[in-house]
N, CA, C and O atoms as CSV, one atom per row, in Angstrom:
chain,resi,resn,atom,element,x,y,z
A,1,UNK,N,N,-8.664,117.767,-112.415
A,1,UNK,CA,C,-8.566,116.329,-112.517
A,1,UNK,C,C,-8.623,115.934,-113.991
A,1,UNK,O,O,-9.554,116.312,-114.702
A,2,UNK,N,N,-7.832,115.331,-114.354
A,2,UNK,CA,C,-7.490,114.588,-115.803
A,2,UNK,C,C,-8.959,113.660,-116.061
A,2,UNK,O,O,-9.578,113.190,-115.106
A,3,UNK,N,N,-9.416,113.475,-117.536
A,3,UNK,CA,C,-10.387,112.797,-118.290
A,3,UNK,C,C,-10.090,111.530,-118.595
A,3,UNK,O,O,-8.961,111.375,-119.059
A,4,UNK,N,N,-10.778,110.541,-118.473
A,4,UNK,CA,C,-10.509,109.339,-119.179
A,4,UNK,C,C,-9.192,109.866,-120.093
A,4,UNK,O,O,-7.963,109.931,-120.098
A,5,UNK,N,N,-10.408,110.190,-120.864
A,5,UNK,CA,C,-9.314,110.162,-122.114
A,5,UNK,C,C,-7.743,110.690,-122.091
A,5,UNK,O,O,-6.914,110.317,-122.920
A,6,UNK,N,N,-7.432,111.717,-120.893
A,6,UNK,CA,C,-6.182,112.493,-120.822
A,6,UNK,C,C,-5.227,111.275,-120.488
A,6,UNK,O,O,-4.171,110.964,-121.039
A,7,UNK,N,N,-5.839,110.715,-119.512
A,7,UNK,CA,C,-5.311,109.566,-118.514
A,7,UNK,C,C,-4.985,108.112,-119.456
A,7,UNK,O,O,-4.129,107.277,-119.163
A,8,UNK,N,N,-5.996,108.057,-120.771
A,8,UNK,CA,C,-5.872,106.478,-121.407
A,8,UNK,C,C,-4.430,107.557,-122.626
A,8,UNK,O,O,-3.299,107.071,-122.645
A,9,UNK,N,N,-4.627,108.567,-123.275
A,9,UNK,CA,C,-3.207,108.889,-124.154
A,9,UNK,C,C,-2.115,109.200,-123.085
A,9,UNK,O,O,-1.050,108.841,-123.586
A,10,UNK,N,N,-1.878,109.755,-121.714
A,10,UNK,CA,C,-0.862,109.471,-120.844
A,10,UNK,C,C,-0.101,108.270,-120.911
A,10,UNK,O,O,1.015,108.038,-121.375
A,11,UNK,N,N,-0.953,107.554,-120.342
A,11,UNK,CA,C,-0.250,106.198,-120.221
A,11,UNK,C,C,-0.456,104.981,-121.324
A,11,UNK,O,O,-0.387,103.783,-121.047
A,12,UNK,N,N,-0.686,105.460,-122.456
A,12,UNK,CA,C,-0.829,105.193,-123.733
A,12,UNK,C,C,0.679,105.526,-124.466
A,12,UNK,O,O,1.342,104.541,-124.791
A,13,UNK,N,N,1.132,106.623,-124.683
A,13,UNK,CA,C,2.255,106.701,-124.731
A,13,UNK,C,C,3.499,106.923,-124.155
A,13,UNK,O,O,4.537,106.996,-124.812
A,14,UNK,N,N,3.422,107.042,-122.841
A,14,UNK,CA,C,4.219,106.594,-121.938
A,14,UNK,C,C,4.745,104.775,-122.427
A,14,UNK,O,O,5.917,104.648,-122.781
A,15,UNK,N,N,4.235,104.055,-122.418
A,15,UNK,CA,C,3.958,102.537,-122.995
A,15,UNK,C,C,5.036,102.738,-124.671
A,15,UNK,O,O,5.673,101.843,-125.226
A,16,UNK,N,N,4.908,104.168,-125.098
A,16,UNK,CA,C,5.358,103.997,-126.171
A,16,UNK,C,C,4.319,103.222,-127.304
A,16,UNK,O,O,4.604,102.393,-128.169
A,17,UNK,N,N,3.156,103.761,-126.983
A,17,UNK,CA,C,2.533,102.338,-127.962
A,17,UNK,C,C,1.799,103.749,-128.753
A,17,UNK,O,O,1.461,104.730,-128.092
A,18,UNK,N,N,1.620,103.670,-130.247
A,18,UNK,CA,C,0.496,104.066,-131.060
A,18,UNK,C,C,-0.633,104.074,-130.683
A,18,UNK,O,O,-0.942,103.561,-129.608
A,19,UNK,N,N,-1.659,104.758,-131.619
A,19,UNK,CA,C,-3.464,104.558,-131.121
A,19,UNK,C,C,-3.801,103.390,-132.216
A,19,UNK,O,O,-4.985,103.080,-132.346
A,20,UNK,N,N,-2.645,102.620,-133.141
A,20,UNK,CA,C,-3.148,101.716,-133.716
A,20,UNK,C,C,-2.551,100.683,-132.817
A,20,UNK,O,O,-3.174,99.622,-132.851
A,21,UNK,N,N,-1.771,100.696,-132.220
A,21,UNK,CA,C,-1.079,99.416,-131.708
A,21,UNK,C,C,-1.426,99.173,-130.270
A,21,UNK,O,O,-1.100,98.156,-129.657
A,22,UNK,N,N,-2.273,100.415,-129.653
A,22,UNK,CA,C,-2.589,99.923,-128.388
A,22,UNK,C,C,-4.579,99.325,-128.720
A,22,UNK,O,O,-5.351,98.725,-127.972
A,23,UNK,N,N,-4.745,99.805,-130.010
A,23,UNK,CA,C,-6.058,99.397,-130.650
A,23,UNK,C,C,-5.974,97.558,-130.751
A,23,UNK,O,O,-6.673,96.713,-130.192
A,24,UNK,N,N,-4.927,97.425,-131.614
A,24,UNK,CA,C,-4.548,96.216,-131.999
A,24,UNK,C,C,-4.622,95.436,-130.665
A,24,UNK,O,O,-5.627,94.763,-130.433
A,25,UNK,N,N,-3.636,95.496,-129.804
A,25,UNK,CA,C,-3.791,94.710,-128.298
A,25,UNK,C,C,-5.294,94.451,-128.162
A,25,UNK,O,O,-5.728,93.299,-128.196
A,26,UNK,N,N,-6.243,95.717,-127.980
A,26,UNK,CA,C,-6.895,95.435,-127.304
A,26,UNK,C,C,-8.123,94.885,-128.036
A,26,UNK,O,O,-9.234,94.520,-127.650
A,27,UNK,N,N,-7.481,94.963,-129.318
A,27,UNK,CA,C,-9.052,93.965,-130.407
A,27,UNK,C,C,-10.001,94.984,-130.810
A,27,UNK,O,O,-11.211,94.762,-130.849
A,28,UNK,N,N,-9.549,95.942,-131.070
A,28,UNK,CA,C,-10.195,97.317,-131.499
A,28,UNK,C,C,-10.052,97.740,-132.794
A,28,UNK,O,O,-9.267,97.153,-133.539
A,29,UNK,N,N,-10.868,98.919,-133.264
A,29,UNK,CA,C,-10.444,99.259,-134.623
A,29,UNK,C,C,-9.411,100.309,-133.883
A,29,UNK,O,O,-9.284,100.711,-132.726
A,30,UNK,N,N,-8.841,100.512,-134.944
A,30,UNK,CA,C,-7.641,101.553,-135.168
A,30,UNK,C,C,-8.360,103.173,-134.093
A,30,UNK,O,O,-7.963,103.734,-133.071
A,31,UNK,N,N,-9.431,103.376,-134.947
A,31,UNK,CA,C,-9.826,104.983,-134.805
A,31,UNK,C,C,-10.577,104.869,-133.426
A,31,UNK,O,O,-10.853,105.953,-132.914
A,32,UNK,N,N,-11.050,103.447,-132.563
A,32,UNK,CA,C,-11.712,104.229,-131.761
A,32,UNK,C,C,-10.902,104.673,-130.322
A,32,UNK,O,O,-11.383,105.270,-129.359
A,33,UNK,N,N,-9.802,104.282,-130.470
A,33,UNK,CA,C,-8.560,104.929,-129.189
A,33,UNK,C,C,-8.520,106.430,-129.573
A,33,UNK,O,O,-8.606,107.252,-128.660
A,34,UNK,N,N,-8.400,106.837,-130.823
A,34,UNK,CA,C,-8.432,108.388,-130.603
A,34,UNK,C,C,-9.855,108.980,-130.400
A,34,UNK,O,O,-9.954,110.130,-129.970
A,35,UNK,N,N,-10.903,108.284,-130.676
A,35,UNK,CA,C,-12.469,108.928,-130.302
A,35,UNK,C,C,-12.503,108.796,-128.865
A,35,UNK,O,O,-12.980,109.743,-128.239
A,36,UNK,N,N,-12.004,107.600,-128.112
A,36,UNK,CA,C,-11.502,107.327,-126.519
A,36,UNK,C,C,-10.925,108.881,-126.190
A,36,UNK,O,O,-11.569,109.722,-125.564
A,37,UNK,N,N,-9.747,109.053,-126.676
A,37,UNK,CA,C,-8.872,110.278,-126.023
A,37,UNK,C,C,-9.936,111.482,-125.964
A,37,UNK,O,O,-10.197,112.211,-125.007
A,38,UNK,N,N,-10.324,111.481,-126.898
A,38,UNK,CA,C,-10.836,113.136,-127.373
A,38,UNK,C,C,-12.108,113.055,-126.947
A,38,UNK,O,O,-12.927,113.858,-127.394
A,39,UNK,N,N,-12.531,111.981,-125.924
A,39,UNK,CA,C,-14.099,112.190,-125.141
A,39,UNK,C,C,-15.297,112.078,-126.421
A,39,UNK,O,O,-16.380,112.638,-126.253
A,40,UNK,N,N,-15.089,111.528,-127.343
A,40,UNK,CA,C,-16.067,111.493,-128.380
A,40,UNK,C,C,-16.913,110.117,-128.223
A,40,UNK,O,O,-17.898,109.865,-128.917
A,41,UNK,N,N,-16.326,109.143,-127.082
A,41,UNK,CA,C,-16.914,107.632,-127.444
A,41,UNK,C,C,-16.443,107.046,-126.016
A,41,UNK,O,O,-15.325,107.370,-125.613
A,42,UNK,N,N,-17.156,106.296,-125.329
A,42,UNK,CA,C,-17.130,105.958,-123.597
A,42,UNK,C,C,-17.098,104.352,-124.071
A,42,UNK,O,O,-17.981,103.744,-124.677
A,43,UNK,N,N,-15.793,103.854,-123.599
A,43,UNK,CA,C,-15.403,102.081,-123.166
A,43,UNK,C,C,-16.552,101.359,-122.878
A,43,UNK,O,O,-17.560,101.971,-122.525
A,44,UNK,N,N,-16.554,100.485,-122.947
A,44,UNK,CA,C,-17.166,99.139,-121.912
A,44,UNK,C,C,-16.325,99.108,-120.883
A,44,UNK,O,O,-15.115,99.163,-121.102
A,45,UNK,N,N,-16.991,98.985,-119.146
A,45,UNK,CA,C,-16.570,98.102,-118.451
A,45,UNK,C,C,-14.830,97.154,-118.805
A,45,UNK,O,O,-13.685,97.310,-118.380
A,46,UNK,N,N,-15.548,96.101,-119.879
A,46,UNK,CA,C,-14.599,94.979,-119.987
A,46,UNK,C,C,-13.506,95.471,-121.075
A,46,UNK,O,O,-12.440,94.855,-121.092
A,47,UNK,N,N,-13.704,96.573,-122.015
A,47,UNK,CA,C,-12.631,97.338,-122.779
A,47,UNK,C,C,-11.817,98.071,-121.825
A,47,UNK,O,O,-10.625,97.793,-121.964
A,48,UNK,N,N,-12.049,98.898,-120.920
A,48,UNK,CA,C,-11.371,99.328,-119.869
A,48,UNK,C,C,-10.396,98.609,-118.894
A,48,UNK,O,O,-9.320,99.044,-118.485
A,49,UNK,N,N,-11.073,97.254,-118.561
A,49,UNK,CA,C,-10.130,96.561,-118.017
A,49,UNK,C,C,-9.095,96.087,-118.787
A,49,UNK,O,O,-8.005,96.249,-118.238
A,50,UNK,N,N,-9.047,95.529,-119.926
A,50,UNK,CA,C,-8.013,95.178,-121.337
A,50,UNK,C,C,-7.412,96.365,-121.274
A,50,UNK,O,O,-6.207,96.145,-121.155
A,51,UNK,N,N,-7.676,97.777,-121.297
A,51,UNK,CA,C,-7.061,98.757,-121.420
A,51,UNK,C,C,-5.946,98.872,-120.242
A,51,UNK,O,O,-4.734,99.051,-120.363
A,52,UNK,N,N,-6.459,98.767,-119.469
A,52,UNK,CA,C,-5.772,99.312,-117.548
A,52,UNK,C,C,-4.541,97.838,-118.095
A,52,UNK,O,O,-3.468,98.081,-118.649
A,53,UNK,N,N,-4.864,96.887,-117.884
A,53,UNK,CA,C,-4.196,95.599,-117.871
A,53,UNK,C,C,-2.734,95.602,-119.326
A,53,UNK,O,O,-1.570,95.207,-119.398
A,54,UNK,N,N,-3.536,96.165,-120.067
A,54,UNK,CA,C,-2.146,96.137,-121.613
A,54,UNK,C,C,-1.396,97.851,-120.805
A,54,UNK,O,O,-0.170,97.852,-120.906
A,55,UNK,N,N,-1.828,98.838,-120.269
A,55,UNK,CA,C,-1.112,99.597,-119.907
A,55,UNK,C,C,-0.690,99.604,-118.810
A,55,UNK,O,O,-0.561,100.677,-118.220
A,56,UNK,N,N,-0.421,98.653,-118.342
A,56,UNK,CA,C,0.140,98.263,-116.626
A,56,UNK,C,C,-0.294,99.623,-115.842
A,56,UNK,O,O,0.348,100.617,-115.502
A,57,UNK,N,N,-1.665,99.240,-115.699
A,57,UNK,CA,C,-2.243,100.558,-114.895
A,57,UNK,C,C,-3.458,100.248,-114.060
A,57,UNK,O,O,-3.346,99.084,-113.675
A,58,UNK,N,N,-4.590,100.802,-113.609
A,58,UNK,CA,C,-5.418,100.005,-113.187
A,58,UNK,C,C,-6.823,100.727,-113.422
A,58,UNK,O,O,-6.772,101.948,-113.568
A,59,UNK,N,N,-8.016,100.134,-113.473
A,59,UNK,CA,C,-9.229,100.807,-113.686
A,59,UNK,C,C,-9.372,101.773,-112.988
A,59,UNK,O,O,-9.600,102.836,-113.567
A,60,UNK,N,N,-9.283,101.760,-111.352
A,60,UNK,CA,C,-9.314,103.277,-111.022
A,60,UNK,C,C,-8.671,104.247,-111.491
A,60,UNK,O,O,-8.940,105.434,-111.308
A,61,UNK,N,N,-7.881,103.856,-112.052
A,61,UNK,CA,C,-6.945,105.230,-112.292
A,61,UNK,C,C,-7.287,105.827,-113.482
A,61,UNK,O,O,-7.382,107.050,-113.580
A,62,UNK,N,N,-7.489,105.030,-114.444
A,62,UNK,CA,C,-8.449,105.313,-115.606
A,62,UNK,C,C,-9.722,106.175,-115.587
A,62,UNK,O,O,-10.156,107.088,-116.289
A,63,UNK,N,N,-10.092,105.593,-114.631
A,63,UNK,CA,C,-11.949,106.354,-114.721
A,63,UNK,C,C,-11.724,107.271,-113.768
A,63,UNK,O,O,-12.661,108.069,-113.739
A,64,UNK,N,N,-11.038,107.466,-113.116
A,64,UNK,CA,C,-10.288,108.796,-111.979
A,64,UNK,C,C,-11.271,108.451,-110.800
A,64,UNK,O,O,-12.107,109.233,-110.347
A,65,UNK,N,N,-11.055,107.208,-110.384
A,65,UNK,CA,C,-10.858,106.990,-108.991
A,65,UNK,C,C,-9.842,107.148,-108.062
A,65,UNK,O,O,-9.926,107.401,-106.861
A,66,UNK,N,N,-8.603,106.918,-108.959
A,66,UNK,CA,C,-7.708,107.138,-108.093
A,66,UNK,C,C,-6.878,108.042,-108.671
A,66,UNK,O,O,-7.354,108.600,-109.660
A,67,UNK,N,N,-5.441,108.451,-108.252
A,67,UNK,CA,C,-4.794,109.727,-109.088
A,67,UNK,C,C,-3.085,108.609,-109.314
A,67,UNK,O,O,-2.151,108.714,-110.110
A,68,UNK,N,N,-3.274,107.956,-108.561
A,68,UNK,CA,C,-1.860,106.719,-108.463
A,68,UNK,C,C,-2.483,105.752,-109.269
A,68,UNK,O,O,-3.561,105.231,-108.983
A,69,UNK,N,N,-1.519,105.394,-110.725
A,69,UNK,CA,C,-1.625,104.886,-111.736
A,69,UNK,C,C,-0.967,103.633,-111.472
A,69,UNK,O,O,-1.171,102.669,-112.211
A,70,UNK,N,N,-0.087,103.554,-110.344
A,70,UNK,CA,C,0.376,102.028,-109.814
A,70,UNK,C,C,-0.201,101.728,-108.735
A,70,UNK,O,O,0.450,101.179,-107.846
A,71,UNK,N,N,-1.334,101.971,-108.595
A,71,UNK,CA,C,-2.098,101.601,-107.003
A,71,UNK,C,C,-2.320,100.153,-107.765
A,71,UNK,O,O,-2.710,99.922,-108.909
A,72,UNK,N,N,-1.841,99.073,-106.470
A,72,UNK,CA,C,-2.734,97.776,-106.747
A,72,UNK,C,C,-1.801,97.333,-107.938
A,72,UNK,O,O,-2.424,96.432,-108.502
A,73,UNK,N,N,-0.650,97.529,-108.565
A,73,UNK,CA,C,-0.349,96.836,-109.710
A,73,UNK,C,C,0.595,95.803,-108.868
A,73,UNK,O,O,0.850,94.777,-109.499
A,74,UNK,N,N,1.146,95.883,-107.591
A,74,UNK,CA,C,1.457,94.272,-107.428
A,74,UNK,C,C,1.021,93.378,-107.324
A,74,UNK,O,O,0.153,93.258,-106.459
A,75,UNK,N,N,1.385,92.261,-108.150
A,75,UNK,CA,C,0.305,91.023,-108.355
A,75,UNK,C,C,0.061,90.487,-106.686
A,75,UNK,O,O,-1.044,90.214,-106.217
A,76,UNK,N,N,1.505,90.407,-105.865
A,76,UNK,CA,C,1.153,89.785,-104.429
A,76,UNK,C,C,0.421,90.122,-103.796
A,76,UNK,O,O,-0.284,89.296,-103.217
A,77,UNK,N,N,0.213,91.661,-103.578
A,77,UNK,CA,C,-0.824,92.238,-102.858
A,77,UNK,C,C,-2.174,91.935,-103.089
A,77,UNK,O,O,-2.954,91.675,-102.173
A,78,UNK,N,N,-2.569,91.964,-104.611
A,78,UNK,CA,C,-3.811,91.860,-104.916
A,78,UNK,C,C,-4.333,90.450,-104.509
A,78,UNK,O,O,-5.444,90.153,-104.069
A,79,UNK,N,N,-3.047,89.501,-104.813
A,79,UNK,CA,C,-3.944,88.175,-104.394
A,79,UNK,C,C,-4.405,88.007,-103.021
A,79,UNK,O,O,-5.344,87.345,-102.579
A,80,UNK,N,N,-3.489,88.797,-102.404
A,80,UNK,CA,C,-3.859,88.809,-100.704
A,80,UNK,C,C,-5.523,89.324,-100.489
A,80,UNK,O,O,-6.432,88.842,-99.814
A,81,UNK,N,N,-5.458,90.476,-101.354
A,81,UNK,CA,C,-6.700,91.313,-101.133
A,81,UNK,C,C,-7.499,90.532,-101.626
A,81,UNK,O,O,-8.175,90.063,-100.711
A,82,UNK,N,N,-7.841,90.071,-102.737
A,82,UNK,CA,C,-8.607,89.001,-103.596
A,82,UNK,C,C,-8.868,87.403,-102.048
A,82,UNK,O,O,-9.950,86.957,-101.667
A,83,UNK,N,N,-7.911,87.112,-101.717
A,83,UNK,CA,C,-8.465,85.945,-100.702
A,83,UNK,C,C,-8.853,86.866,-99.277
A,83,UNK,O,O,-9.067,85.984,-98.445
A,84,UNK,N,N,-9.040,88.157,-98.615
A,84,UNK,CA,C,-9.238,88.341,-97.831
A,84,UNK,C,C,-10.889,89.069,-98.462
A,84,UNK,O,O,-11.770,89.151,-97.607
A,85,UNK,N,N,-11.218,89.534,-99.829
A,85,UNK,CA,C,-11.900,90.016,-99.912
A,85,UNK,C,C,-13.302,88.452,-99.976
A,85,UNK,O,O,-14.527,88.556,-100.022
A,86,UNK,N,N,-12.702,87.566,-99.959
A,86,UNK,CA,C,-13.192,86.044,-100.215
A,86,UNK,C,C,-13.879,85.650,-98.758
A,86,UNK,O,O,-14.785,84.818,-98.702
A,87,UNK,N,N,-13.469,86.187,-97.824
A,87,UNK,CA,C,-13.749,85.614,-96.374
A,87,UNK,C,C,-15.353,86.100,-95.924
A,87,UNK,O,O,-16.080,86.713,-96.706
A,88,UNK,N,N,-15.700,85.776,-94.745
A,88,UNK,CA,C,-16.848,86.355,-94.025
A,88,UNK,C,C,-16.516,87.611,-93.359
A,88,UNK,O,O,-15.387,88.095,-93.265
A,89,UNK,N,N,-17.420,88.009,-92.983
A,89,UNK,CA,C,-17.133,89.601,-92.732
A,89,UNK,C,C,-16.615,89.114,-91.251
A,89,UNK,O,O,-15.524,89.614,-90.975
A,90,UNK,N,N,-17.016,88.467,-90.491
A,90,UNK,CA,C,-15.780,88.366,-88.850
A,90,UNK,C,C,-14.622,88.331,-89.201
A,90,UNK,O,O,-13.980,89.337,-88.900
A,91,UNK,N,N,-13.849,87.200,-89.970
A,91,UNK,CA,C,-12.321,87.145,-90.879
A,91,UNK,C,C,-12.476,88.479,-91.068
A,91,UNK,O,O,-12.294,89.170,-90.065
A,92,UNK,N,N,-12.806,89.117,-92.234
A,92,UNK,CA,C,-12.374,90.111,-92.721
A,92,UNK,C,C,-11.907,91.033,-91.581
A,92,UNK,O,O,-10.764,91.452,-91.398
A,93,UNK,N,N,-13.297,91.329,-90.661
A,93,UNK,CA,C,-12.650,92.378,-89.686
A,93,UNK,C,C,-11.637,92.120,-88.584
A,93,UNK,O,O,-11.076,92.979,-87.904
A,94,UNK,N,N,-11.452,90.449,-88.496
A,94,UNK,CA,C,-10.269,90.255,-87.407
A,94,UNK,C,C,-8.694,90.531,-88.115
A,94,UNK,O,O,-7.779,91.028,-87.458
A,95,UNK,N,N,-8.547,90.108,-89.602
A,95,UNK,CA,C,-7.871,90.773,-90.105
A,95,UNK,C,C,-7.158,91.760,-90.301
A,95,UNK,O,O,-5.937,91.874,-90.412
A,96,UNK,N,N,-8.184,92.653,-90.350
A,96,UNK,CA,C,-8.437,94.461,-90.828
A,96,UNK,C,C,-7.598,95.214,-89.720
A,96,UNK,O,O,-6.866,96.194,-89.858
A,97,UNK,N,N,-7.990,94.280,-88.253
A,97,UNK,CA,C,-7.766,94.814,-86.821
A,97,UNK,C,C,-6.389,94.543,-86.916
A,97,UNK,O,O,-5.491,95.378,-86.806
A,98,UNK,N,N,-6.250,93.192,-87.151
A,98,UNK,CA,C,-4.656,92.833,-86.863
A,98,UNK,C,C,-3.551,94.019,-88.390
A,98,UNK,O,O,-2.535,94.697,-88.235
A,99,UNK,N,N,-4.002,93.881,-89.079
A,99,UNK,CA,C,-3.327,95.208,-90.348
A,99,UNK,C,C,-2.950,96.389,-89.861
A,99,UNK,O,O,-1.848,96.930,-89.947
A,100,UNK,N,N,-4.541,96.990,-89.018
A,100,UNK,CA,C,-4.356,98.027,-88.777
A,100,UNK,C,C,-3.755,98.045,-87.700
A,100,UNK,O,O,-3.327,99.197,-87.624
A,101,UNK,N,N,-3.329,97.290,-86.472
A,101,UNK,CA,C,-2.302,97.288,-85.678
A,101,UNK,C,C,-0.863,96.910,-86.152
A,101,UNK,O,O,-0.053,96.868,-85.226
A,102,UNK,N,N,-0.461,96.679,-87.161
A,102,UNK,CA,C,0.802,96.775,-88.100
A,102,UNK,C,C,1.241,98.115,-88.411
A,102,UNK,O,O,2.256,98.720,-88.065
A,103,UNK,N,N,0.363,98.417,-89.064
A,103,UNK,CA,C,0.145,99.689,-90.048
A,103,UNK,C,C,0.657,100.975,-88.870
A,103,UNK,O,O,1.319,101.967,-89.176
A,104,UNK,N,N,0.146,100.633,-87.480
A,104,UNK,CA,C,0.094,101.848,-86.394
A,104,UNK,C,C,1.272,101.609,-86.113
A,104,UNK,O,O,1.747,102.669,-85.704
A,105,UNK,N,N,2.568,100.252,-86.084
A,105,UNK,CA,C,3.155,100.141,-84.882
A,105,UNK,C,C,4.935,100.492,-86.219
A,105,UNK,O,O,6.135,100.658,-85.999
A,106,UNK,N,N,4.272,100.453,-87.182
A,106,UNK,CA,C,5.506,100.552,-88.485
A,106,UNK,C,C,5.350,102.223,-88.420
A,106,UNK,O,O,6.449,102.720,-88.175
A,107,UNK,N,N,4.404,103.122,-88.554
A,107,UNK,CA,C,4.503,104.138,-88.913
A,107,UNK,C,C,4.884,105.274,-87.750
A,107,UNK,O,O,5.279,106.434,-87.869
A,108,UNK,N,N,4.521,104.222,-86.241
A,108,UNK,CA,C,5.278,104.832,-84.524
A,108,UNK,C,C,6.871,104.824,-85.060
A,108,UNK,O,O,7.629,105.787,-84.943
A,109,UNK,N,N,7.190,103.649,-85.619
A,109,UNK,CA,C,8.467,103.085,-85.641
A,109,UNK,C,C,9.522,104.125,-86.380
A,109,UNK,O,O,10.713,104.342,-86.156
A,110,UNK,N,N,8.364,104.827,-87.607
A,110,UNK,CA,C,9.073,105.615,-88.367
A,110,UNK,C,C,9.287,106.730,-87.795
A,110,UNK,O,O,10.437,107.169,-87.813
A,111,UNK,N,N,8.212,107.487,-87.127
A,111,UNK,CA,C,8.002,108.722,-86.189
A,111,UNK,C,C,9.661,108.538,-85.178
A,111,UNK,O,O,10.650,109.266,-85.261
A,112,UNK,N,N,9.504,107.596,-84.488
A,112,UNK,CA,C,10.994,107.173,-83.539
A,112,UNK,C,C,11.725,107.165,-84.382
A,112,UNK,O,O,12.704,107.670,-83.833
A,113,UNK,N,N,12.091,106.900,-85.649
A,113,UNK,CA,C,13.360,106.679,-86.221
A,113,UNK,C,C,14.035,108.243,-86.751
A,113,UNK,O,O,15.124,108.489,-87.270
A,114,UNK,N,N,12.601,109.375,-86.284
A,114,UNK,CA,C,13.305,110.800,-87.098
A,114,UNK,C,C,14.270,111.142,-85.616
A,114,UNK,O,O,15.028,112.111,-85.583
């Protein structure tokens, strides 16, 4: 499994961006994106998110929660998730029920379509 740091110069220059110019975005000095890469110096929280956000990527994927670097980058989805994560937990789970009976009757659909 990839390091912060493997994961922030991946998609650091993928972006095409420098360690001064993805510094610059994020209101940083110059040198501490390469102390970032090379595991010498650990983010804030709120530097990480500036980070995930200027590299169209997302905090899990950064801190290796996740291994999909576009999980969650559509804005529509998230707002969905963001107002369902807003509800009471009955909403939430009458929801969840009705999703997960989507989720079952699209992926039957695909099974029938081989």
């Amino acid at each position: 499994m990839d390091t912060f740091g493997k994961k922030l110069k991946d998609c650091r220059e993928a972006k095409g961006f420098s360690q001064a110019k993805l510094a610059k975005e994020v209101g940083l000095h110059h040198s501490i994106i390469g102390r970032y890469e090379r595991e010498e110096a650990k983010p804030t929280i709120d530097v990480v998110v500036r980070l995930a956000k200027i590299l169209d990527t997302t905090v899990g994927y950064l801190l290796g929660e996740s291994e999909d670097k576009d999980l969650l980058k559509d804005p529509a989805m998230l707002k969905r998730l963001n107002e369902i994560e807003k509800m009471d937990n009955e909403d939430k789970s009458h929801i969840l029920y009705v999703l997960d009976g989507f989720i079952k009757s699209v992926k039957l659909k695909n099974i029938a379509a081989l």
